[in-house]
C-alpha positions as CSV (number, residue, x, y, z in Angstrom):
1,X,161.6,6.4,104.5
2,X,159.3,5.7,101.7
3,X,156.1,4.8,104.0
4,X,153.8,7.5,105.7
5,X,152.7,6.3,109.5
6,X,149.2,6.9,110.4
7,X,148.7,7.0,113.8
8,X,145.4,6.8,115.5
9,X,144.7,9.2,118.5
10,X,142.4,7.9,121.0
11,X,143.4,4.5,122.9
12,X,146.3,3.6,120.4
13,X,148.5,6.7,121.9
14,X,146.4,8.0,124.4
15,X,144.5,6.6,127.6
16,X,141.0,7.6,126.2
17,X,139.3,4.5,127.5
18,X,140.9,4.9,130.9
19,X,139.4,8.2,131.1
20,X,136.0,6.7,130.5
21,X,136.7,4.0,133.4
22,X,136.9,6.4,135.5
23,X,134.3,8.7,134.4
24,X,131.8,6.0,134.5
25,X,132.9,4.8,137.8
26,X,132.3,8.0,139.3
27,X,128.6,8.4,137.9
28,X,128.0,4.8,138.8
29,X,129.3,5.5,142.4
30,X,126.0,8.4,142.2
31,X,123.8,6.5,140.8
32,X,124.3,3.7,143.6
33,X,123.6,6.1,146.3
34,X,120.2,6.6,144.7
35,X,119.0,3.1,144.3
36,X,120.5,-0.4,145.0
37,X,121.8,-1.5,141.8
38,X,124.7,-3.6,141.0
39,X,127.7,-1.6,138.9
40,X,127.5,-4.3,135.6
41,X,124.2,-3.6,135.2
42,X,124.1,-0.1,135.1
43,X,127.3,0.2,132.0
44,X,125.2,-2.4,130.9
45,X,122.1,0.1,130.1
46,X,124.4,3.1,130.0
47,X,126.4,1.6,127.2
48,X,123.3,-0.1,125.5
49,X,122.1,3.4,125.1
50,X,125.0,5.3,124.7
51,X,125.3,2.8,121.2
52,X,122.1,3.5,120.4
53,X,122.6,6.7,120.0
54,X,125.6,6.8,117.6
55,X,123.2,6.6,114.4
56,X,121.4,10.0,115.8
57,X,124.3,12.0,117.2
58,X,127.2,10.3,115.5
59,X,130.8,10.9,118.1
60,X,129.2,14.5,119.0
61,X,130.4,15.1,122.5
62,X,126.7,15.5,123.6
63,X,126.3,11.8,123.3
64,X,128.1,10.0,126.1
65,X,126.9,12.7,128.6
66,X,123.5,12.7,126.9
67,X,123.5,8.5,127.5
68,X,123.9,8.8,131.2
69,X,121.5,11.2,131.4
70,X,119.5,8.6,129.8
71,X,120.7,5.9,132.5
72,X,120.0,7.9,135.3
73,X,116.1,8.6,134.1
74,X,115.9,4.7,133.3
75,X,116.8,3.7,136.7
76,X,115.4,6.7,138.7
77,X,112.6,9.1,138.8
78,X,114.0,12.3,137.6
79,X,113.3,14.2,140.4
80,X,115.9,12.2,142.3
81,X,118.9,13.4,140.6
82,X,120.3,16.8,138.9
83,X,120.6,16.4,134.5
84,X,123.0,18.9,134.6
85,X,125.3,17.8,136.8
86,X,125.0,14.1,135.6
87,X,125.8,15.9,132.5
88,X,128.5,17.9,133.2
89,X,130.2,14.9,135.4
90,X,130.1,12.6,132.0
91,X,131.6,15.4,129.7
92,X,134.9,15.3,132.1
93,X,136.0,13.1,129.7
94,X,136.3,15.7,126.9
95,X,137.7,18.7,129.3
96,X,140.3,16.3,131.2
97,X,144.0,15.7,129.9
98,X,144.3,12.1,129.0
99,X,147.9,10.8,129.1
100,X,149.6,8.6,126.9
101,X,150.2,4.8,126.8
102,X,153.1,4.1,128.0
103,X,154.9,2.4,124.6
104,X,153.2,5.4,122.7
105,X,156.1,7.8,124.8
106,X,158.4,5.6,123.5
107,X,157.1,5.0,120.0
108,X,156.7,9.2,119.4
109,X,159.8,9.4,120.6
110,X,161.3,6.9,118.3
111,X,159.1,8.0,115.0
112,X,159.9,11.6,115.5
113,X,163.6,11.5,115.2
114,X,163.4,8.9,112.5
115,X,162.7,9.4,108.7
116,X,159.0,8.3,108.3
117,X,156.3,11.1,107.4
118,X,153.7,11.2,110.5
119,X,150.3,11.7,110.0
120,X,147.6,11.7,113.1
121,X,144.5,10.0,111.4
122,X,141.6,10.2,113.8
123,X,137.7,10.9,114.1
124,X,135.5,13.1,116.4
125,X,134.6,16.5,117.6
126,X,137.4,19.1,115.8
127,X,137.4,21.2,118.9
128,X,138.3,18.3,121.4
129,X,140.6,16.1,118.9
130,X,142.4,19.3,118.6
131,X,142.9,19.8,122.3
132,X,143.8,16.6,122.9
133,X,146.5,16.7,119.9
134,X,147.7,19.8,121.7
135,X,147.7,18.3,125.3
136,X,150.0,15.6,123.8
137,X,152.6,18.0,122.3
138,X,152.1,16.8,118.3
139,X,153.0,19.8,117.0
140,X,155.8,18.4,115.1
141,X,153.9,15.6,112.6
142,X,153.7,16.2,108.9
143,X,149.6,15.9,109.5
144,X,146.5,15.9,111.1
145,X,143.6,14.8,110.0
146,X,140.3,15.0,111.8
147,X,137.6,13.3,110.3
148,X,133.6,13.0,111.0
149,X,133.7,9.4,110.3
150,X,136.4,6.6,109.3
151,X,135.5,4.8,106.3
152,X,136.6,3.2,103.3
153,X,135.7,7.3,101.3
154,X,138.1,9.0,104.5
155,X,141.0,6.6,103.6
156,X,140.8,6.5,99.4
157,X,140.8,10.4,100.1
158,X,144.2,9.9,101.9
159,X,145.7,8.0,99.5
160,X,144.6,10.6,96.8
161,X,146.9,13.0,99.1
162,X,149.9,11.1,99.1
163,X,152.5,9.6,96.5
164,X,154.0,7.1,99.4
165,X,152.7,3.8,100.8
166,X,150.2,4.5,103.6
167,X,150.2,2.3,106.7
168,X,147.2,2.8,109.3
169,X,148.2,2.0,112.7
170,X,145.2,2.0,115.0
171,X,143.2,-0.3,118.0
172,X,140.2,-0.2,116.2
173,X,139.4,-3.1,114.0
174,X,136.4,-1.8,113.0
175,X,137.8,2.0,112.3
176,X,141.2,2.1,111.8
177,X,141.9,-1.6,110.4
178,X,139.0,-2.6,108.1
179,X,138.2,0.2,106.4
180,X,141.9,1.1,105.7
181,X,142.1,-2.4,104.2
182,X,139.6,-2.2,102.2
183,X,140.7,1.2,100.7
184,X,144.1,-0.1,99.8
185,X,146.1,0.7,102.7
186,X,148.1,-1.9,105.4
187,X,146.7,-1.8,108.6
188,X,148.3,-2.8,111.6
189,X,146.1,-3.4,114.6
190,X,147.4,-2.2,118.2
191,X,145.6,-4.5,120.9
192,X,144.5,-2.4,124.2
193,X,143.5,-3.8,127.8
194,X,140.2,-1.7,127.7
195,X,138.3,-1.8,124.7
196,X,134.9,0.4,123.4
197,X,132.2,-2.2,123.1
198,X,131.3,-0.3,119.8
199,X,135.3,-0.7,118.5
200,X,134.4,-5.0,118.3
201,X,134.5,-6.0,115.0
202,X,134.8,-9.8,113.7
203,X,135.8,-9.1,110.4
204,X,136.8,-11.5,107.2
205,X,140.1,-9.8,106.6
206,X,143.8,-11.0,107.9
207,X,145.9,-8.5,109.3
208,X,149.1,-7.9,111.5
209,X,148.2,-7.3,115.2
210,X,150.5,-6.7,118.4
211,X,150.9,-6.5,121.7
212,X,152.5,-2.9,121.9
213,X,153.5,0.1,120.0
214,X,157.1,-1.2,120.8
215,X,156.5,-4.4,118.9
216,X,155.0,-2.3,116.0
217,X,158.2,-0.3,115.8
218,X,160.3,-3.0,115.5
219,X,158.1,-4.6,112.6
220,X,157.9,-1.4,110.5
221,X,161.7,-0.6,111.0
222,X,162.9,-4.0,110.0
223,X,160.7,-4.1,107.4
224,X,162.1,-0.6,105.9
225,X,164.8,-1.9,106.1
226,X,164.5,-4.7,104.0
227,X,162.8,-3.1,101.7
């Protein structure tokens, strides 16, 4: 195959923004037992904050725990609650083994026994991308690349490392879809139930979105093969 497949970790194969359900569920379940509060306007605060404080601790694991810490001392007095175990709740997220979508099973299975060159194209702490790139069994793909940020510099670097056609599949519009776009790559955009209020993008830019990873397989295989 003459194309390289960039796949996207979090949310486009794995259930990262399940995990977070979850995760705040749980701290909004301990927060309510403090203080009366209804649940939408606690994430409310929590995620006000918690995007607040991307431009000062960037996707550092510290940051979500760090922003319901943050929550809890906006809506309580903090001698009513423990920081560290507020914090240590929140960073479950990072220590927990998130599964994969459903149709990304299927699609790994599909990819890896086919031609195309893999490469996992995805942004955050190296320690924890790592782990979760373990828990998931991708020892096999041509590639991994872990990057502090995604943006237009990350993906003209990529295509400075490959002589093929790169195509960028991701969930992100704002990540893995503009950006790639813009530095000369096709970007197809996977849409998810649960989406990170940071990850909304409205952008100027046309491209290829679908329901599923299965639907994406079928488009990049017929397309091979007319090529």
């Amino acid at each position: 195959m003459d194309k390289i497949i960039c796949l996207d970790l979090d949310d486009t194969l794995i259930q990262t923004q399940e995990c977070y359900y979850n995760t705040n569920n749980n701290l909004v379940t301990l927060l309510q037992k403090k203080k009366n509060l209804h649940r939408e306007e606690i994430l409310e605060k929590q995620s006000e904050i918690d995007i607040s404080l991307i431009s000062k601790k960037g996707f550092s694991p510290v940051r979500f725990p760090t922003s319901w810490v943050k929550t809890f001392k906006h809506f309580l007095n903090e001698s009513y609650f423990c920081q560290e175990e507020i914090f240590n709740e929140a960073y479950k997220v990072f220590t927990n083994k998130i599964r994969l979508h459903n149709d990304a099973e299927r699609f790994l299975n599909r990819i890896k026994e086919s031609e195309f060159s893999v490469w996992i194209v995805t942004h955050g702490d190296l320690e924890i991308q790592n782990k979760r790139i373990k828990d998931i069994n991708l020892d096999w793909v041509d590639k991994v690349i872990i990057s502090r940020h995604k943006n237009i510099e990350m993906y003209e670097e990529l295509k400075t490392d490959s002589h093929k056609p790169l195509v960028m599949i991701g969930n992100s519009v704002r990540h893995d879809i503009i950006p790639a776009l813009e530095a000369g790559l096709e970007g197809i955009h996977i849409k998810r139930e649960r989406v990170w209020q940071y990850d909304i993008s409205n952008p100027n830019h046309s491209y290829r979105s679908f329901n599923s990873l299965d639907e994406i397989w079928n488009y990049i295989t017929e397309e091979e093969s007319l090529c």
